[in-house]
RODO-2510 file (C-alpha; in nm, 4 decimals, decimal comma):
residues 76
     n   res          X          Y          Z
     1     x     0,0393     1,0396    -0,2343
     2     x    -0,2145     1,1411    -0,4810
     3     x    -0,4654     0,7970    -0,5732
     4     x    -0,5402     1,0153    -0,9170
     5     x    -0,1930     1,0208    -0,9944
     6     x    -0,0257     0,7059    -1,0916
     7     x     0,3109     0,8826    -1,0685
     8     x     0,2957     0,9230    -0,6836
     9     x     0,2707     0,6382    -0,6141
    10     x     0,5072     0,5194    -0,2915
    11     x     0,6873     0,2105    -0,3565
    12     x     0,7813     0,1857     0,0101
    13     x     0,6478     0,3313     0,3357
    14     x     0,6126     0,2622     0,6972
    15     x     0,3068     0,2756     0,9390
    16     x     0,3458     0,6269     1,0300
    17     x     0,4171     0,7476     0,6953
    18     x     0,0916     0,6113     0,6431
    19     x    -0,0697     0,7447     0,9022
    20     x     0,0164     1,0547     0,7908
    21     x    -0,1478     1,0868     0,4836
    22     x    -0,4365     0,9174     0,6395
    23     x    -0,4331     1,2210     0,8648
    24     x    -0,4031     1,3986     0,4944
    25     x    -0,6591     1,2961     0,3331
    26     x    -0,4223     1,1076     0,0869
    27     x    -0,5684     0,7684     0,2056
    28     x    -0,9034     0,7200     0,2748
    29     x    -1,2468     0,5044     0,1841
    30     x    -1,1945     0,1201     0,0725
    31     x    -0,7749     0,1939     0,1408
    32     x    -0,8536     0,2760     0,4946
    33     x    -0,9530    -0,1091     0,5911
    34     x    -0,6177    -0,2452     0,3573
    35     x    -0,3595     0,0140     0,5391
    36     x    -0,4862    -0,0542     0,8629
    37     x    -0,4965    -0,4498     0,8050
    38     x    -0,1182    -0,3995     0,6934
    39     x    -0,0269    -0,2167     1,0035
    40     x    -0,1639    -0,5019     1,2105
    41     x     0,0047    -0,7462     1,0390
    42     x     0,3403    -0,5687     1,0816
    43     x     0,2513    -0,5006     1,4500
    44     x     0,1953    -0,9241     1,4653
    45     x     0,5316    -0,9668     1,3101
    46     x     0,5375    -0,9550     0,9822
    47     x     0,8227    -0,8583     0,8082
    48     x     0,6527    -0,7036     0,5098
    49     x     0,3428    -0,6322     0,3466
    50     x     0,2340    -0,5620    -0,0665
    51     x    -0,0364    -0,3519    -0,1817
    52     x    -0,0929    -0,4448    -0,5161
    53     x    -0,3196    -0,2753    -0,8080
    54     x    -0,6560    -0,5388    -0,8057
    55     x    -0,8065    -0,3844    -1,0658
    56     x    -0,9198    -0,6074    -1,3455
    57     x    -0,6585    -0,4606    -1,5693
    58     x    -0,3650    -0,5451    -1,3129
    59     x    -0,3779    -0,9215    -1,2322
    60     x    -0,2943    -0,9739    -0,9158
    61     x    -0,0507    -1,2711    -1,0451
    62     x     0,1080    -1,0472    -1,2819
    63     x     0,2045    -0,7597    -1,0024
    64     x     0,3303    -1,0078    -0,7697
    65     x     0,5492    -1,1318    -1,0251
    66     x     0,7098    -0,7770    -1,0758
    67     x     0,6856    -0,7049    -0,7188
    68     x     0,9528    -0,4214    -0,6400
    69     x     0,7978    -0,2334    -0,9692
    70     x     0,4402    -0,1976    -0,9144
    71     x     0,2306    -0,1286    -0,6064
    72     x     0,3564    -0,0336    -0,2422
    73     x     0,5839    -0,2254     0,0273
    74     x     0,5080    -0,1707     0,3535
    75     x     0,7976    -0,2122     0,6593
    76     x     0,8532    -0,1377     1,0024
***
């Protein structure tokens, strides 16, 4: 809910949850293209998307391996 706090971070949501907080302001710039891409994919049948931390201090190996922990599940 807050990208400058760690601690509000949503470890589930649906499209329109995210569309509301990108109608908040919560998500916006280089998120925008990810949460959109994610709602697509769900649209297209997929039963689930993760948005993991890629920053070099987060491997992206290591958060899928602790998926459920870290990052954000998306679902219809």
């Amino acid at each position: 809910r807050d990208p400058a706090d760690r601690t509000t971070l949503l470890l589930t949501c649906t499209p329109e949850e995210i569309e509301a907080l990108v109608s908040a302001g919560a998500i916006s710039g280089g998120m925008l293209p990810k949460v959109r891409n994610c709602i697509a994919a769900l649209r297209e049948g997929v039963a689930a998307v993760l948005i993991l931390d890629g920053t070099p201090d987060r491997p992206a190996l290591l958060e899928s391996l602790i998926a459920g922990k870290v990052g954000t599940l998306v679902m219809s």
